[in-house]
C-alpha positions as CSV (number, residue, x, y, z in Angstrom):
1,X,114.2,30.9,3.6
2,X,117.6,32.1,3.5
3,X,118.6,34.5,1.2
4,X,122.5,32.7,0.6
5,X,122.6,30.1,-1.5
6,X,125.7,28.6,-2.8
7,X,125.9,26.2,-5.6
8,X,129.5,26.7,-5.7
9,X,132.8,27.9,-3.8
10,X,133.3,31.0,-4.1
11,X,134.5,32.2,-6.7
12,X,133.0,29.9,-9.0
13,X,134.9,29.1,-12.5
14,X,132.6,31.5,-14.3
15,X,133.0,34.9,-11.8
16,X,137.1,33.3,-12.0
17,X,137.3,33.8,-15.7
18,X,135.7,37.2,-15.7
19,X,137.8,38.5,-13.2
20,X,140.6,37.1,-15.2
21,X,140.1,39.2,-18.2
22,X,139.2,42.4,-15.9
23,X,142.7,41.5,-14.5
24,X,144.1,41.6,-18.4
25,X,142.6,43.9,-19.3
26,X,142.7,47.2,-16.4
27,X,145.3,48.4,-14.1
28,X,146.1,46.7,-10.9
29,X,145.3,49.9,-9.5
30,X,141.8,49.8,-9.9
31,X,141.3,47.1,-7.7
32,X,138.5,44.9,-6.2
33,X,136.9,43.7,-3.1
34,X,135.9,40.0,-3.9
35,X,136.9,37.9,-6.5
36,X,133.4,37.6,-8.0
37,X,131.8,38.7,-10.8
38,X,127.9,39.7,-10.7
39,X,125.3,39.2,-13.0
40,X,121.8,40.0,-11.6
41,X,120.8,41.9,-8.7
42,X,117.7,42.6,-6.1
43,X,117.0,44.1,-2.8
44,X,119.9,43.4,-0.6
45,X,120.9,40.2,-2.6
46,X,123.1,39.6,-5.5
47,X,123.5,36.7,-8.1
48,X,127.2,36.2,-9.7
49,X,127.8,34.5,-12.8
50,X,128.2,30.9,-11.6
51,X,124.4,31.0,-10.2
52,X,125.2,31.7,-6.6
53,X,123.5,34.4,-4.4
54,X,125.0,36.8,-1.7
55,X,123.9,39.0,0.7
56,X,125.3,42.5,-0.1
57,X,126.0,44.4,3.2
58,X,128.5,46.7,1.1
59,X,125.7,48.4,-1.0
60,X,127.6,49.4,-3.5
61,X,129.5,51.3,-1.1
62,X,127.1,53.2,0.0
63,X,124.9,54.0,-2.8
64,X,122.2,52.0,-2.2
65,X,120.0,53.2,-0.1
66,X,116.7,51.9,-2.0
67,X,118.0,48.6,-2.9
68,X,119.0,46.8,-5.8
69,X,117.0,47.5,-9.2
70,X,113.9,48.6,-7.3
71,X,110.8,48.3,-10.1
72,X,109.8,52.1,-10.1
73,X,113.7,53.1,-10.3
74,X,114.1,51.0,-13.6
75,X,110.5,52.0,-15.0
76,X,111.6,55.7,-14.9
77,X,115.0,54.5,-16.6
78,X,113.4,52.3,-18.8
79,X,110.9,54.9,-20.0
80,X,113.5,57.7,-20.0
81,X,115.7,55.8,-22.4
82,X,112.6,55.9,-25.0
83,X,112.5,59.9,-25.0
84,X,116.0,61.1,-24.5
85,X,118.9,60.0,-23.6
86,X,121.5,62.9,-23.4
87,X,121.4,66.1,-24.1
88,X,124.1,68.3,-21.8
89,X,122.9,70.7,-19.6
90,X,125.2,73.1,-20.4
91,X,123.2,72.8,-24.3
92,X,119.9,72.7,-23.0
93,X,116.8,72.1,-20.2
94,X,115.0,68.8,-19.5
95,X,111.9,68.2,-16.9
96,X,114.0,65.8,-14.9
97,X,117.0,68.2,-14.2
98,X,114.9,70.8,-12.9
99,X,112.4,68.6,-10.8
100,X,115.9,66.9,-9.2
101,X,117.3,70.6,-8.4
102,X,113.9,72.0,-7.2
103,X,113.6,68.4,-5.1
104,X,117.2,69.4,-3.3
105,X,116.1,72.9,-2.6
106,X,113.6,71.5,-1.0
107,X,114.5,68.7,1.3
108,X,118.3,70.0,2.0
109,X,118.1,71.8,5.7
110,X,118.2,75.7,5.9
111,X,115.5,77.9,6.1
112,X,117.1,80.2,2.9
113,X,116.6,80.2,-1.2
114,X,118.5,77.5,-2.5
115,X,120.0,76.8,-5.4
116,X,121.6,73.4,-6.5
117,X,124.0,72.4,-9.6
118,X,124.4,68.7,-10.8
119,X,127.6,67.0,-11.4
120,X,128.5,63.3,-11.8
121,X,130.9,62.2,-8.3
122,X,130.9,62.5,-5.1
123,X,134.5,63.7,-6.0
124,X,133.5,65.8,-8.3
125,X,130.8,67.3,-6.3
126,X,133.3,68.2,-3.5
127,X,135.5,70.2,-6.0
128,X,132.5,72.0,-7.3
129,X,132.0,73.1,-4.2
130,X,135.4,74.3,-3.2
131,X,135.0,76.2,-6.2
132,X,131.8,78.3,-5.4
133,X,132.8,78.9,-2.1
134,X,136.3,80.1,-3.3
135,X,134.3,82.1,-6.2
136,X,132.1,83.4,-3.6
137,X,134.5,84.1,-0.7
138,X,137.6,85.3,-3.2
139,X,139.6,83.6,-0.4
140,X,141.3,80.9,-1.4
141,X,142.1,78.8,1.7
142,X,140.4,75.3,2.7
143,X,140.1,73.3,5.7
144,X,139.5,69.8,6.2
145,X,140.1,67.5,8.8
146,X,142.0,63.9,9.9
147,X,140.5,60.8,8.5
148,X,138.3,62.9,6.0
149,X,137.7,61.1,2.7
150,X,136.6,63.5,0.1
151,X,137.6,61.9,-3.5
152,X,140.2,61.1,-5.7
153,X,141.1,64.4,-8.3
154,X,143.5,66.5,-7.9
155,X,142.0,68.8,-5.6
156,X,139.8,65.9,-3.2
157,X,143.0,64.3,-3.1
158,X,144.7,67.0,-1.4
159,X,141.7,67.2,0.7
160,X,141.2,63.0,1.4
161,X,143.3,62.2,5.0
162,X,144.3,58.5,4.4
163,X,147.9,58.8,2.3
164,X,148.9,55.3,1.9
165,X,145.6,54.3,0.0
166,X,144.7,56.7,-1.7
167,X,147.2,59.3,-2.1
168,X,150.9,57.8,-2.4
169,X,152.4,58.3,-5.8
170,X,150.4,60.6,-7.3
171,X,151.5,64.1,-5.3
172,X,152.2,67.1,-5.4
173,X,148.5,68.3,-4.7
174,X,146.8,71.0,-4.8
175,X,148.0,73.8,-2.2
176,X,146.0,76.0,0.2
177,X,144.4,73.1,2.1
178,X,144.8,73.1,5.9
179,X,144.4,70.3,8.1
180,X,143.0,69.8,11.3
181,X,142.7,67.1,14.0
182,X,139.1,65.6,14.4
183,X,137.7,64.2,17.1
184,X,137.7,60.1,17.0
185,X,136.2,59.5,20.4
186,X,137.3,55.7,20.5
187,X,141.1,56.9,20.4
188,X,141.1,59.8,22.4
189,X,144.3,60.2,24.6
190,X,144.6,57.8,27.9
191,X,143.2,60.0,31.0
192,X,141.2,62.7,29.1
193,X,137.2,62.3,29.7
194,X,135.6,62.5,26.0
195,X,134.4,66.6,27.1
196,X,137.8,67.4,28.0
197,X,139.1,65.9,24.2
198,X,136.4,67.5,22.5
199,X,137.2,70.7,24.2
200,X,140.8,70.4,22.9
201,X,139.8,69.9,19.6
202,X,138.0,72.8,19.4
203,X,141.0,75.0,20.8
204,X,142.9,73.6,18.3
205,X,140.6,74.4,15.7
206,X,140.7,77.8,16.8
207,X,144.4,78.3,17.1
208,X,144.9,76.9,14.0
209,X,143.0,80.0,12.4
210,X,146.6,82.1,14.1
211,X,148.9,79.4,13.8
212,X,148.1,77.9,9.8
213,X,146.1,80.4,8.1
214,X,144.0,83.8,8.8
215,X,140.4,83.5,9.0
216,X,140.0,86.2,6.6
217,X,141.9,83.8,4.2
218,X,139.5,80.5,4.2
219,X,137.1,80.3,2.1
220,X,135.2,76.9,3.4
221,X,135.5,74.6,5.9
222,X,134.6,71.3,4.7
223,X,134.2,68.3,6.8
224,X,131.8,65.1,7.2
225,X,128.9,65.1,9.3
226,X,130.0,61.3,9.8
227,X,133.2,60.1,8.3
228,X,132.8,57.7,6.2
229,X,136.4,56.3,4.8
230,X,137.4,57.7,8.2
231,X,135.9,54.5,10.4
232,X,132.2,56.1,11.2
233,X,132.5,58.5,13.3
234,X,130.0,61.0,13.7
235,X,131.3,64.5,14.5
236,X,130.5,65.4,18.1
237,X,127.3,68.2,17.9
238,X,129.7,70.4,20.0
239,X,132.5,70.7,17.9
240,X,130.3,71.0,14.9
241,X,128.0,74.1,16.2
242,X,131.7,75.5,17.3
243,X,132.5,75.4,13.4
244,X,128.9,76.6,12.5
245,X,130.2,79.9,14.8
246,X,133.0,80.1,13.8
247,X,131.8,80.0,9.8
248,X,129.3,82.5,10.6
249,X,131.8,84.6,13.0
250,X,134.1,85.2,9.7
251,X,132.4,85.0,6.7
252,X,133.3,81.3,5.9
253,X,131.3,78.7,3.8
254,X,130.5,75.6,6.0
255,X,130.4,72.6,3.6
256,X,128.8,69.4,4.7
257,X,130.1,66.7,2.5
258,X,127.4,63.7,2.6
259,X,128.1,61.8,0.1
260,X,128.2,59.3,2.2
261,X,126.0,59.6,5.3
262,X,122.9,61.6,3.3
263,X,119.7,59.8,1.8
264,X,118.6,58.1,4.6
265,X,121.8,56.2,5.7
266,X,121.8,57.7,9.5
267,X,118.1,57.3,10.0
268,X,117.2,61.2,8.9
269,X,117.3,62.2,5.4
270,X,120.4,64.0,5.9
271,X,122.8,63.3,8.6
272,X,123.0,66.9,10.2
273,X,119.5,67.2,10.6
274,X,120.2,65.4,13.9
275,X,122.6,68.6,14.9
276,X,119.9,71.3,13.9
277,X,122.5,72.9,11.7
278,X,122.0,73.9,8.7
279,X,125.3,74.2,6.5
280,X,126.0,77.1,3.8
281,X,126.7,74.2,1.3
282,X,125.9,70.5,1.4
283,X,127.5,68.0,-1.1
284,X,125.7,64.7,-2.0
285,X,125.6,61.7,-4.3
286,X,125.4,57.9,-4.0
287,X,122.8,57.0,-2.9
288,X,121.2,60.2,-4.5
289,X,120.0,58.2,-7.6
290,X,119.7,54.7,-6.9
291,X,123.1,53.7,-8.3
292,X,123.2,55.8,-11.6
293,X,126.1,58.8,-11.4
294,X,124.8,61.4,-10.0
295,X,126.2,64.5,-7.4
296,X,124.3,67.8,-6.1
297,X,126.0,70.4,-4.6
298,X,122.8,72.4,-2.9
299,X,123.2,75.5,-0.7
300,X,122.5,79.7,0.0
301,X,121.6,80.9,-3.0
302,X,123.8,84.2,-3.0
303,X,126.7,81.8,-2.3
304,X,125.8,79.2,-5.2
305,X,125.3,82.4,-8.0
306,X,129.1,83.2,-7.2
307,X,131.4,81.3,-9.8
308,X,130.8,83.3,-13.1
309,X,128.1,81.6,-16.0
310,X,129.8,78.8,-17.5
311,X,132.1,78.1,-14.7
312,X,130.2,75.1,-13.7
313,X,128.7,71.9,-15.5
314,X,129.7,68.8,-17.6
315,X,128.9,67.1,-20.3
316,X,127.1,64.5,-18.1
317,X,126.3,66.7,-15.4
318,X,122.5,66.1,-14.5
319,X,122.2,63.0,-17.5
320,X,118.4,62.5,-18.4
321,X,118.7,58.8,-17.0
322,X,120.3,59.6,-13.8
323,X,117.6,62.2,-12.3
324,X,114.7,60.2,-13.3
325,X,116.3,57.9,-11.0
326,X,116.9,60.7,-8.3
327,X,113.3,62.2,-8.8
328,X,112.3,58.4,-7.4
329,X,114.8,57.9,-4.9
330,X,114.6,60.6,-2.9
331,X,110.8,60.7,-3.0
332,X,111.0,57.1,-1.5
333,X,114.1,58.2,0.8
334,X,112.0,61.2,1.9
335,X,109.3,59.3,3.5
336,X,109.1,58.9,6.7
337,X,108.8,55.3,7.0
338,X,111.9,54.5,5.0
339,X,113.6,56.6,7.9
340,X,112.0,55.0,10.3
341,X,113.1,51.6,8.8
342,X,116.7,52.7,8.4
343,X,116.7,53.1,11.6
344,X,115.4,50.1,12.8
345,X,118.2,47.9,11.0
346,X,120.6,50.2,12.3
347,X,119.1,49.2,15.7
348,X,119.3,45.4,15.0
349,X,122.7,45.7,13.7
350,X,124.3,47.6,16.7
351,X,122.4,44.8,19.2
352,X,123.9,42.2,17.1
353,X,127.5,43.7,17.1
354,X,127.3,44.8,21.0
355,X,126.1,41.1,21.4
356,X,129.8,39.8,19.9
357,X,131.5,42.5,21.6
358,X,130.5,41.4,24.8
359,X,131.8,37.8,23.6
360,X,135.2,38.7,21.4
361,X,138.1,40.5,22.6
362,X,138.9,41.1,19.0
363,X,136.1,44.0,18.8
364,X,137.0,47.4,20.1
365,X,134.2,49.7,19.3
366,X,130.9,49.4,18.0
367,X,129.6,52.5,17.2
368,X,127.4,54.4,13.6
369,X,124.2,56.5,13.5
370,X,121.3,55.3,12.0
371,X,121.9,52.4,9.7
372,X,125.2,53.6,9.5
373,X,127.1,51.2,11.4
374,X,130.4,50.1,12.2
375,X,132.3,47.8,14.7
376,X,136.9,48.5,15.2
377,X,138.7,45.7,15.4
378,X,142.0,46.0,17.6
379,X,144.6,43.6,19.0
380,X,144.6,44.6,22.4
381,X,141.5,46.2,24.1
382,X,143.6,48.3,26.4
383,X,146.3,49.7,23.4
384,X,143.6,49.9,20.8
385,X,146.4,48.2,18.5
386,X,144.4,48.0,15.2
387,X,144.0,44.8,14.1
388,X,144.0,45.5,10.4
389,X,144.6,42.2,9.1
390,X,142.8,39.9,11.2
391,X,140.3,42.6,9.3
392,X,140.7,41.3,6.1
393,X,140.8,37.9,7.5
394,X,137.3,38.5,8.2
395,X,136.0,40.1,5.4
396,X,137.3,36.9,3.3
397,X,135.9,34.8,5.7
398,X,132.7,36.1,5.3
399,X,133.1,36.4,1.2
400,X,133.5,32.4,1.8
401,X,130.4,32.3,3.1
402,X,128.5,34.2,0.8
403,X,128.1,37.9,2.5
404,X,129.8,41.0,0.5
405,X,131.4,43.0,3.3
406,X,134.1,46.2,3.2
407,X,136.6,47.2,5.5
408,X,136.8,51.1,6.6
409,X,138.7,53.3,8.6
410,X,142.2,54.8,9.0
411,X,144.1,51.5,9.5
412,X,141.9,49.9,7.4
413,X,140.4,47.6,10.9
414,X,137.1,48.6,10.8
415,X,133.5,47.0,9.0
416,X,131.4,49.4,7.8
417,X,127.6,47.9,7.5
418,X,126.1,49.9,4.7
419,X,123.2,47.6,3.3
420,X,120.8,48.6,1.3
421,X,117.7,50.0,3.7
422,X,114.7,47.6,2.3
423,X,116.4,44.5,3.5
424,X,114.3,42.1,6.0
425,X,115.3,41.9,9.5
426,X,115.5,37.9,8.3
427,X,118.2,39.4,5.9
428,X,120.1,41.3,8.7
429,X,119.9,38.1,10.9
430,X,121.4,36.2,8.4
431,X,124.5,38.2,7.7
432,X,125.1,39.0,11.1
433,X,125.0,35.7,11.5
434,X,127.8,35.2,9.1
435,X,129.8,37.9,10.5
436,X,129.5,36.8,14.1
437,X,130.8,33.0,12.5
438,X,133.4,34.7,10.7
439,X,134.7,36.9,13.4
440,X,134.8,33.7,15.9
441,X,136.9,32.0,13.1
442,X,139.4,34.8,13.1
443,X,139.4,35.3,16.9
444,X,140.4,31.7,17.3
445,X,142.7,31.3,14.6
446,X,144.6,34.5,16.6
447,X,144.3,32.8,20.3
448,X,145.6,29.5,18.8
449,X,148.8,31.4,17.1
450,X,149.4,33.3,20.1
451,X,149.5,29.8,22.7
């Protein structure tokens, strides 16, 4: 049976009315990717207030890896909520906030103590650790690269590539952040074979540390193992182990921010595992706890007792409900069968997508590790001119439809498949189905303007 089932357009008048008073009620800035509202949710499907039901290849952006409302996630919530609630970390210790730190120390990769401190965001996780390293270093210089995402404060701002999004309006940001060009395969310059572009990245990299700032000045380098916001790409293991050298060469802190591409999403519980690399820091969160608010910054112990005691924490930091929830997702994550499986859609998604590549001009690139997949939508295959609204034509097409799906990348012409990882291969069928219809729409409705 299919999992779609629409008993009404979408939206419905129920999901329209909500919206309507979000709309009154909150800034047009915090904006919103379909015009439904939800109600109920399980698995990879999702019920909205008029009593239709979606497939959700968005996941919450990202954070969930184990599903909707799994039974043994909301037990542990549910049984939490009876026996404490809150109490601050920075007041007190709970069972639950040590077992989540002692389960990062454990799993993260590095053969070195560990220690790990729990903060709310992604965001805020990436901040935290720009702090320790800076604490730790006494340098106070940061580099990040193009098309990195990294959060929305002050400081991930400054750090976060895309401007237009996400940064225009609210500068100036915060200074002593450097950055670098990264190497997007897929857009590499005409005539240069993908060795010869990663080898230039690499040089520039290096000069950078004569031309921008003095290696004895930086105090991380931060940068995705995949880029997420950025359109999927996964850094080339090459130009990685060069920055793992070059950390290690001058005293650096290498921070792997996946927030993103960690718990399972690439087919390995983290996503540098598949680099043998082990960073000095690692930042992680959404899909960390099964959709409650949770971050972890974990890393080398000497480098993590650097900022002085009280200079990290939150009143929410590490809530009592939010590592119960961890404790069972990344014991489920951790398994290898769950990686196994994430793998596996990520295997039927990419044969899917090559499938309507081979078949549509309109798709570019098709390209993701693990179940982290993504296909680029461009214009013209030759001038990779993105084709950024013929993007959201699809996306919409397929809201029509009844599948939840998000655009990514720099020009905002990419769609990023980030379902949750215990859907059914019927389930992946069926919204690639809806894609592949949707896409076709789109491609014809552009070959009919353009005759």
């Amino acid at each position: 049976m299919p999992t779609i089932n629409l008993v009404t357009e979408l939206p419905g008048p129920n999901s329209k009315a909500l919206v309507a008073r979000r709309e009154a009620a909150t800034p047009r800035g915090a904006a919103k990717l379909t015009p439904v509202a939800i109600v109920k949710a399980e698995g990879a499907a999702v019920t909205d207030a008029d009593g239709n039901t979606l497939l959700d290849f968005a996941g919450g952006i990202g954070v969930l890896a184990v599903g909707h409302c799994p039974p043994n996630v909301v037990e542990a919530i549910q049984k939490q909520t009876a026996d404490l609630i809150h109490l601050c970390a920075i007041v007190g210790t709970y069972p639950s906030y040590v077992e989540v730190a002692e389960l990062m120390n454990e799993v993260t990769p590095g053969d070195f103590p560990k220690k790990t401190v729990l903060l709310n965001s992604g965001a805020e996780g990436l901040e935290t650790a720009v702090k320790i390293a800076r604490a730790s270093t006494g340098r106070p210089a940061i580099i990040v690269f193009e098309g990195a995402y990294h959060g929305r404060t002050n400081l991930t701002l400054a750090m976060t590539s895309k401007y237009g999004l996400f940064k225009k309006g609210f500068g100036p940001f915060a200074p002593e952040i450097y950055r670098l060009p990264f190497p997007n395969i897929y857009r590499r310059p005409v005539g240069m074979t993908e060795e010869q572009y990663i080898d230039d990245c690499i040089a520039r990299l290096e000069y950078a540390f004569t031309s921008q700032v003095d290696p004895s000045a930086v105090a991380a380098v931060v940068i995705e193992t995949v880029q997420g916001e950025g359109g999927f790409i996964a850094t080339p293991p090459k130009f990685l182990g060069r920055i793992r050298d070059l950390c290690t060469q001058h005293g650096i802190v290498y921070v792997a921010d996946e927030v993103q591409c960690g718990f399972g999403r690439t087919g390995k519980l983290f996503a540098v595992e598949h680099y043998n690399i082990a960073p000095d820091l690692i930042v992680t969160a959404k899909s960390l706890a099964a959709g409650m608010p949770l971050a972890a910054v974990t890393g080398k112990a000497e480098i993590m007792d650097g900022p002085h005691p009280g200079g990290l924490g939150g009143t929410y930091s590490g809530n009592p409900l939010a590592c119960v929830a961890a404790v069972e997702a990344i014991n489920m994550i951790r398994q290898p069968e769950f990686l196994e499986r994430a793998n596996q859609i990520g295997a039927r998604i990419r044969e899917h997508l090559l499938d309507l590549q081979a078949a549509i001009p309109l798709i570019g690139d098709v390209r993701g590790l693990g179940a982290m997949m993504l296909t680029e939508l461009v214009k013209d295959r030759d001038l990779k001119t993105p084709a950024s609204d013929e993007t959201l034509q699809v996306t919409t097409e397929c809201f029509k439809r009844g599948l939840i799906a998000i655009r990514a990348g720099l020009f905002s012409n990419c769609i990023r498949f980030l379902p949750p990882l215990n859907i059914s291969d019927e389930q992946v069928d069926e919204g690639m189905g809806v894609i592949a219809e949707a896409i076709r729409v789109v491609e014809s409705s552009r070959r009919a303007v353009a005759q």
